[in-house]
N, C-alpha and C positions, 0 to 999 in steps of 0.2 A: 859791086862797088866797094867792099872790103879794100879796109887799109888805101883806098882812096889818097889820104890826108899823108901817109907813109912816104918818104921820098927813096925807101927803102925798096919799095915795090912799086910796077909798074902796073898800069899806068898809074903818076902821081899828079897831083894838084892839087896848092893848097886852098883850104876853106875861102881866104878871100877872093884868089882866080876865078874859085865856083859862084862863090852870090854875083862876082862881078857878072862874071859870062853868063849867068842867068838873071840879069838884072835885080836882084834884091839883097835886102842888108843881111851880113851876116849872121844876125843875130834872130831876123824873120826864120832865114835859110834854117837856123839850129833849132826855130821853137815849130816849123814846120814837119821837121824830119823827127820830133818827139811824136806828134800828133801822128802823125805815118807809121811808124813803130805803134805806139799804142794799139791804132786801131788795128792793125795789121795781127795785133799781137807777136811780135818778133822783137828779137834782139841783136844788134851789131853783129855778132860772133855765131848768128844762127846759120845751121849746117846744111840747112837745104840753099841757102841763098850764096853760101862759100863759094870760091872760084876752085877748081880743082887745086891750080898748081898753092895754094893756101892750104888745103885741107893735106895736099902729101910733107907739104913740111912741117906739120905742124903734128905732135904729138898727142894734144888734148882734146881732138874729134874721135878718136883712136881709143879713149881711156876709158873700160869695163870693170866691174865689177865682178869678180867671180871666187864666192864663196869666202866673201870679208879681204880678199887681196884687189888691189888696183893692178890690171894688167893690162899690155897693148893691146887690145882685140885681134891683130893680124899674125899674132904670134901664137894664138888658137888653135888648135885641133878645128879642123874645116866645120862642123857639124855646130859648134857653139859660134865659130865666125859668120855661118851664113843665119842661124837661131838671130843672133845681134844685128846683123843687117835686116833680116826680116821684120822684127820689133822695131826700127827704126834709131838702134842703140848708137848705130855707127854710120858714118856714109855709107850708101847705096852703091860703093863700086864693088865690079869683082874682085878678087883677091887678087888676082893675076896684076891687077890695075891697082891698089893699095900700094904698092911701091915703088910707083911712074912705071907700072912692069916688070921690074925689077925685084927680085930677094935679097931682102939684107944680110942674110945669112950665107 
């Protein structure tokens, strides 16, 4: 349900369509979905819950750390990309799959 609320991204719908169509007030709806996060321990922007096509355009799922520099993870020598995947540093796709299939290069 990322970027749900987006009219940017599909599917969209705004906050009020939702309480409507699930019958409750908007504001239940918001202190609900706090209490769900909480317990859940998650947050909005968490990468296991991303939709794929969110997480290949987005840069910031992508962003490692390696030896005090910020780098793309997929721009990697294989061996530190798949080390990152396995540590759960980065999405869980193949590489092959990191770029809708595709090399940017």
């Amino acid at each position: 349900m990322n970027f749900l609320f987006d009219p940017s991204h599909g599917p969209h719908l705004t906050a009020d369509a939702l309480a409507t169509r699930i019958g409750v007030a908007k504001s239940t709806m918001a202190n609900k979905a706090r209490v769900i996060l909480q317990a859940l321990d998650v947050s909005e922007f968490d990468l296991e819950f991303s939709r794929r096509e969110i997480l290949m355009s987005s840069p910031v799922p992508w962003l490692v750390e390696v030896d005090g520099i910020i780098m793309d993870a997929r721009d990697l020598p294989d061996s530190l990309y798949d080390e990152a995947r396995r540590r759960g540093l980065i999405p869980d796709l193949p590489r092959g799959e990191a770029y809708n299939g595709t090399t940017p290069h």
